[in-house]
N, C-alpha and C positions, 0 to 999 in steps of 0.2 A: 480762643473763641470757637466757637460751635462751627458746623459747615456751613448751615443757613447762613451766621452772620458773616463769614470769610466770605463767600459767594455774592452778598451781596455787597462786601467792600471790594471785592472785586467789578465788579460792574459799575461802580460808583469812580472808582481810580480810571479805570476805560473810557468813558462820559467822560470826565473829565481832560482824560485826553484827548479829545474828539474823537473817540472811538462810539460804534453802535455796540451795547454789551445786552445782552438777556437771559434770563432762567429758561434751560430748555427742557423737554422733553420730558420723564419722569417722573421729577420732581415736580413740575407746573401740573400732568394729569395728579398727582396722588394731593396735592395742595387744591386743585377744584372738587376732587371727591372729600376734602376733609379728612384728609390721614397724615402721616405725619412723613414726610421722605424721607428714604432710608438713604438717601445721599441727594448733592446738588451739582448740576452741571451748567456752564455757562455758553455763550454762543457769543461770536462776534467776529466784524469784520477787520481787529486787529490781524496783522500775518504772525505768524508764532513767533520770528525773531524781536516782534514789538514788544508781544507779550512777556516773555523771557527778560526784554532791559526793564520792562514796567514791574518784573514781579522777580527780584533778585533769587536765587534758588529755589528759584523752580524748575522742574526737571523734564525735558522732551522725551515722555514714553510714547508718541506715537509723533514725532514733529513731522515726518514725511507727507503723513495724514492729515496735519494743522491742529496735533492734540501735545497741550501743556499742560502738568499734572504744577497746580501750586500749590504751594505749603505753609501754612500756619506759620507767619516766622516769628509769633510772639511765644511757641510752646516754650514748655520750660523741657528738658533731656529726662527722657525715660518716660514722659506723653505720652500715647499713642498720637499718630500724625492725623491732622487735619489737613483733607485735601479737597480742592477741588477740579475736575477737570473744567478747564477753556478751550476752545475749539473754535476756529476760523471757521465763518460759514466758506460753503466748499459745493462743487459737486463733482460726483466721483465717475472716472473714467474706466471702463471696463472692470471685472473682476473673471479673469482668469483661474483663481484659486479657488472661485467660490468663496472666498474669505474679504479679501486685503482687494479696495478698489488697485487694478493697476496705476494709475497716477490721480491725482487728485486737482481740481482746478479752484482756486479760489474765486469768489464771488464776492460784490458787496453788498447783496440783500437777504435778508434775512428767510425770504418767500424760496427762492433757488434753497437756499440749504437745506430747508425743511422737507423741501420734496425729493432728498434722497434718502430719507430718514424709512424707519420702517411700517411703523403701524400710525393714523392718524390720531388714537390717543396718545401717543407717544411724538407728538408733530406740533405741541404746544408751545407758546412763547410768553414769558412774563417782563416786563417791563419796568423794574423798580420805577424808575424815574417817574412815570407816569401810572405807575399800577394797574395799566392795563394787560389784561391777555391778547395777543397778535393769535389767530388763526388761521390760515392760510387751505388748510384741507378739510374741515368741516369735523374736526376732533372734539369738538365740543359736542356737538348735534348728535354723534356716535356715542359719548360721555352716556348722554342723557340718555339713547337708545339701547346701552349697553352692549354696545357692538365691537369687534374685536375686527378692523378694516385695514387691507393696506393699504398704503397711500400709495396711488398710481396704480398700475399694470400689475396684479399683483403675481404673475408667474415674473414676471422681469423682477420685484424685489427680493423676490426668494429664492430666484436665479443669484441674487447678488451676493446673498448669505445662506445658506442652507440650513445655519441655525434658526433664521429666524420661522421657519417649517415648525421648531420645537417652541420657540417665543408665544408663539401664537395660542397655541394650545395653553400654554403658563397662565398665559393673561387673564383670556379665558374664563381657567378655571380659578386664577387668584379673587378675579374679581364675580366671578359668576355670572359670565356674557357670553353671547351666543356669537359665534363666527360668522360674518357677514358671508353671503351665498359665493359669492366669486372668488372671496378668498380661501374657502374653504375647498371649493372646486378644485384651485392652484395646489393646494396643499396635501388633497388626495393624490393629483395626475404628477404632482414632484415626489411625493413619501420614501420611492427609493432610493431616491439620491441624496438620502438623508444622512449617509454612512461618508460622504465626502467630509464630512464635518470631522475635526480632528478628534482625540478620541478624549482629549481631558476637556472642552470646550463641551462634548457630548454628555460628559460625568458632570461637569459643574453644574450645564442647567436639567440634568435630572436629578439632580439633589436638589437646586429651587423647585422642582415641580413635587417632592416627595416631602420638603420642608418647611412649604408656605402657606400650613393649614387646608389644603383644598387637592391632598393626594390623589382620594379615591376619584375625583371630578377627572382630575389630569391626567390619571391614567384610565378610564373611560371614554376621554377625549382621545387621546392617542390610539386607541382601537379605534374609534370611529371614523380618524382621520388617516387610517390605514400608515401609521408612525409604528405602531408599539412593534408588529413583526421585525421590520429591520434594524429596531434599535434596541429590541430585547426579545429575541423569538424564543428564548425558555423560558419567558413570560407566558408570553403568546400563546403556547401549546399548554398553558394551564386550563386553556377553554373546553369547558364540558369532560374533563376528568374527572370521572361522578368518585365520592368520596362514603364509606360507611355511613348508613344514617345512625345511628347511636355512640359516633363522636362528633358527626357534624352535621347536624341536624338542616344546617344552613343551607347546603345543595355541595357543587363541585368546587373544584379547588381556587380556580378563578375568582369565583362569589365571595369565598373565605377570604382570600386575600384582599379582594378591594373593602371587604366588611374593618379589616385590618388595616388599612391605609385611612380608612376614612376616620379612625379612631388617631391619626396622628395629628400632633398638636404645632400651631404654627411655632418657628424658632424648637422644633425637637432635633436630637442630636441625628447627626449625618447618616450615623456605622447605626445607632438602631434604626433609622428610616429604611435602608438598603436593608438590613439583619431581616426587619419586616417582610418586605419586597420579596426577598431569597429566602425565605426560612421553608418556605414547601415547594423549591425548584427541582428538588429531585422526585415528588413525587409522579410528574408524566410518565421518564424511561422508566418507572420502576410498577406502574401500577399493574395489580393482577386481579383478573374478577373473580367472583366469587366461585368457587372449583366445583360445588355442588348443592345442595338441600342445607343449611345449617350451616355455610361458610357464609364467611362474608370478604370484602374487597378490601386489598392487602396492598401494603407500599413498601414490602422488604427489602430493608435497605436504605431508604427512599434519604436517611438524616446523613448516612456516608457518600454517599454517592452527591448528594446535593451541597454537602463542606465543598467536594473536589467543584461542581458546577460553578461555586459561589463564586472560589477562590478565582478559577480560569474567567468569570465576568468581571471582577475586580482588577485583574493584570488586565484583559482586553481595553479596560478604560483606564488604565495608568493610573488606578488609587493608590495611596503610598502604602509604605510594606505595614506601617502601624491601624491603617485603617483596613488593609485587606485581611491581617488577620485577625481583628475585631471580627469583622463581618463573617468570616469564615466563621468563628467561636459560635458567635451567636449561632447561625446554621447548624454546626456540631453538637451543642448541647440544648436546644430548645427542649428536645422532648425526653433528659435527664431530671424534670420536674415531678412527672410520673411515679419518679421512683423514692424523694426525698424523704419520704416520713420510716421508707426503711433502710434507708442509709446507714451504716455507723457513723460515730459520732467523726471519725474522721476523715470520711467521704465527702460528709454534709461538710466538714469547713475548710477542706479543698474545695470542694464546688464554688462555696460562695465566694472564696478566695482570688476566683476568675477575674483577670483584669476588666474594672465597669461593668461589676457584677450586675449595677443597676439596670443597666438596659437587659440583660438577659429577663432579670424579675419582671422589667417593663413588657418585654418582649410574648412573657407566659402570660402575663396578666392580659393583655391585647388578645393574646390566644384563643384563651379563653371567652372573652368574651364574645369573639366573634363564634365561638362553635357552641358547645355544649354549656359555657356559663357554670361550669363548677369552678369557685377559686381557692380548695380547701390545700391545695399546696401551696399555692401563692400565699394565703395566710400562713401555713408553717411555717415558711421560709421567713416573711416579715416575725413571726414571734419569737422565732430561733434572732434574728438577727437584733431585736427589739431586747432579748434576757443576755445574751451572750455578748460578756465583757469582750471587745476587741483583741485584747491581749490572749483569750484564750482560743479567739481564732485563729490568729496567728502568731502563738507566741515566741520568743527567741528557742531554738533548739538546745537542750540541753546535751546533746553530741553531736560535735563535727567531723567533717573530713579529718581536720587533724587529729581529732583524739583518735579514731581509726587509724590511721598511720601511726602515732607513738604506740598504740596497741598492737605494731607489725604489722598493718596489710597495707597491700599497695594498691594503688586507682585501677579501676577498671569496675565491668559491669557488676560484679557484687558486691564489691564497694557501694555503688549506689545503692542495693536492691537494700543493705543494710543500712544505711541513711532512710531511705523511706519506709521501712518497716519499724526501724526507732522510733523516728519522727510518727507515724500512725498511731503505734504504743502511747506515745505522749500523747497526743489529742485527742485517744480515747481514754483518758487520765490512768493508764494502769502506773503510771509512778510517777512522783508529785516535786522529784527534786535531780539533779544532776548527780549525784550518788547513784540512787535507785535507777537512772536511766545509763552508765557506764556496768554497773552489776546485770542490767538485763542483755546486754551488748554480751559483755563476758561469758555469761552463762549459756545463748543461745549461741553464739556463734564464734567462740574460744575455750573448746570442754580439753 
């Protein structure tokens, strides 16, 4: 079953037990706007060990808290799981961590749990049984107003989480709502203590805010709600770093890059959303104005120095080694597009040869469009890739390390230099068979 339908045999099994069960939060705002939830969460005043005997393997990932993760137990093995969380209404006693209430109190109304929750669109209740919506903090009325509200005091809820400082801004711009005045006031006068927040907690939800169709908004928001400095200041000093006019017509580097975000697509991949974000981080430390009459303003350097920038942002927020050095690549070779159409032929299929070459193409193509709007390399590259058989971009090598060795030489640095100078040979077709490429080995470098 789907999560809708598990979520709501779940509430149905609760009911049944005399339990109060409801669709909370989320899922009920994204179901009043007509969208579709991207998951379902449930609320009730079962205590989690009830839950647990009502819903046989299910798993306490947050039971301290009164959160039970249940699970599909109709899937069939090698599924993906259907879950839903349950959660005891609660309210929560201090947060010393800024994260994790210090202990939590159970409650048996629905109205108490909701007002420790964060935002009042997100403070909704649904009621299979009766298919009503429960409201309790005016989440609806905000709905309509398109307002983006905390529920309660809102310095005390962003005291409570300091994520939800970045939540706010998400929503926001997910849904194109305007931050209600007080809350946003909180969100200025907290913004530095935004860095309490762990630092993958920080990565994940700026990857929803770069991944959810509505970048350029969120990070626009984020300057305005004085976020982006502490949670990304080699962002931040992209502002008013004036750029050549006759490659970027568009204005500074700043402008560039949000023209870039705004062109990313809801559900785009993680490493080119960040790739985007980072691809002109190096240009602040490196900019140089123009030295005289007939110069113009230079970022020497700007694509090495901004790999190293990328790389040190991606370890600072714990991205895994496979996504850091995506993101890094992308950064490294962004502006080897430049050069494609005079590549040799074995340049150009190393290049393309880059792990998810696609987001680098994606990435030029974005480029472009945000600056100068020439895409006559972008096309190269799609028509080189469009005539050229696979095989001949990467075809099996006709000499190995070992035939190097049965021909006497041993490993080390020109060992290699002669593997890649073979293998170039071959890609730029000067011999067409494993003969001709052992005779060229021979003759260059065995006289």
């Amino acid at each position: 079953m789907n999560a809708k339908e598990l979520a709501l045999r779940i509430c149905r099994a609760l009911s049944a037990s005399g339990h109060q069960a409801y669709l909370v939060g989320g899922c009920v705002r994204d179901i009043e706007l007509g969208r579709t939830p991207a998951d379902y969460d449930v609320a009730t005043d079962a205590p989690p060990d009830r839950v647990q005997k009502l819903f046989p393997g299910s798993i306490g990932v947050g039971a301290k808290f009164g959160v039970i993760l249940v699970v599909d137990p109709a899937q069939d093995v090698g599924e993906p799981l259907t879950t839903v969380e349950v959660a005891t209404f609660r309210s929560d006693v201090g947060y010393s961590d800024g994260r994790h209430p210090d202990h939590v109190v159970y409650s048996r109304t629905p109205e108490e749990d909701v007002r420790r929750r964060d935002f009042t669109i997100n403070g909704l209740l649904f009621d299979p049984q009766t298919g009503k919506i429960l409201d309790f903090v005016g989440g609806r009325d905000d709905l309509k107003a398109k307002l983006v509200r905390a529920i309660g005091e809102p310095e005390r809820r962003f005291d409570e989480d300091k994520l939800r400082l970045v939540r706010a801004v998400r929503f926001a711009a997910r849904f194109d709502y305007q931050i209600e005045a007080a809350t946003l006031a909180a969100i200025r006068k907290l913004a530095p203590r935004v860095r309490q927040v762990s630092a993958e907690r920080l990565r994940d939800e700026l990857t929803r805010l770069l991944t959810e169709g509505a970048a350029r908004r969120a990070f626009e928001l984020l300057d305005e709600t004085g976020l982006l400095s502490p949670l990304l200041p080699d962002i931040a000093r992209m502002k008013g770093v004036e750029q050549p006019g006759q490659f970027h017509p568009e204005g500074d580097v700043w402008i560039h890059t949000r023209l870039m975000l705004e062109q990313l697509t809801a559900g785009c991949s993680p490493t080119l959303a960040w790739g985007v974000l980072l691809h002109d981080v190096g240009k602040p430390p490196t900019f140089m104005p123009p030295a005289g009459p007939g110069d113009r303003i230079r970022f020497d350097g700007h694509v090495e120095i901004g790999a190293v920038m990328a790389k040190a942002i991606c370890r600072e927020l714990r991205f895994s080694n496979d996504d850091t050095e995506q993101i890094e690549s992308l950064v490294a070779n962004h502006l080897r597009f430049k050069d494609v159409a005079q590549m040799k032929t074995s340049t150009l299929k190393r290049f393309v040869r880059l792990p998810r070459f696609e987001e680098h193409l994606e990435l030029h193509r974005l480029d472009c469009l945000s600056s100068h709007r020439h895409l006559d390399a972008y096309e190269f590259v799609r028509r080189f890739l469009a005539e050229t058989p696979p095989q001949q971009v990467r075809p099996a090598r006709y000499v190995t390390g070992e035939d190097l060795i049965q021909l006497g030489l041993r490993p080390g640095p020109r060992f290699k230099e002669i593997l890649r100078a073979v293998e170039d040979a071959q890609l730029d077709g000067k011999f067409a068979d494993r003969e001709a490429a052992l005779a060229f080995v021979r003759g260059n470098y065995f006289p």
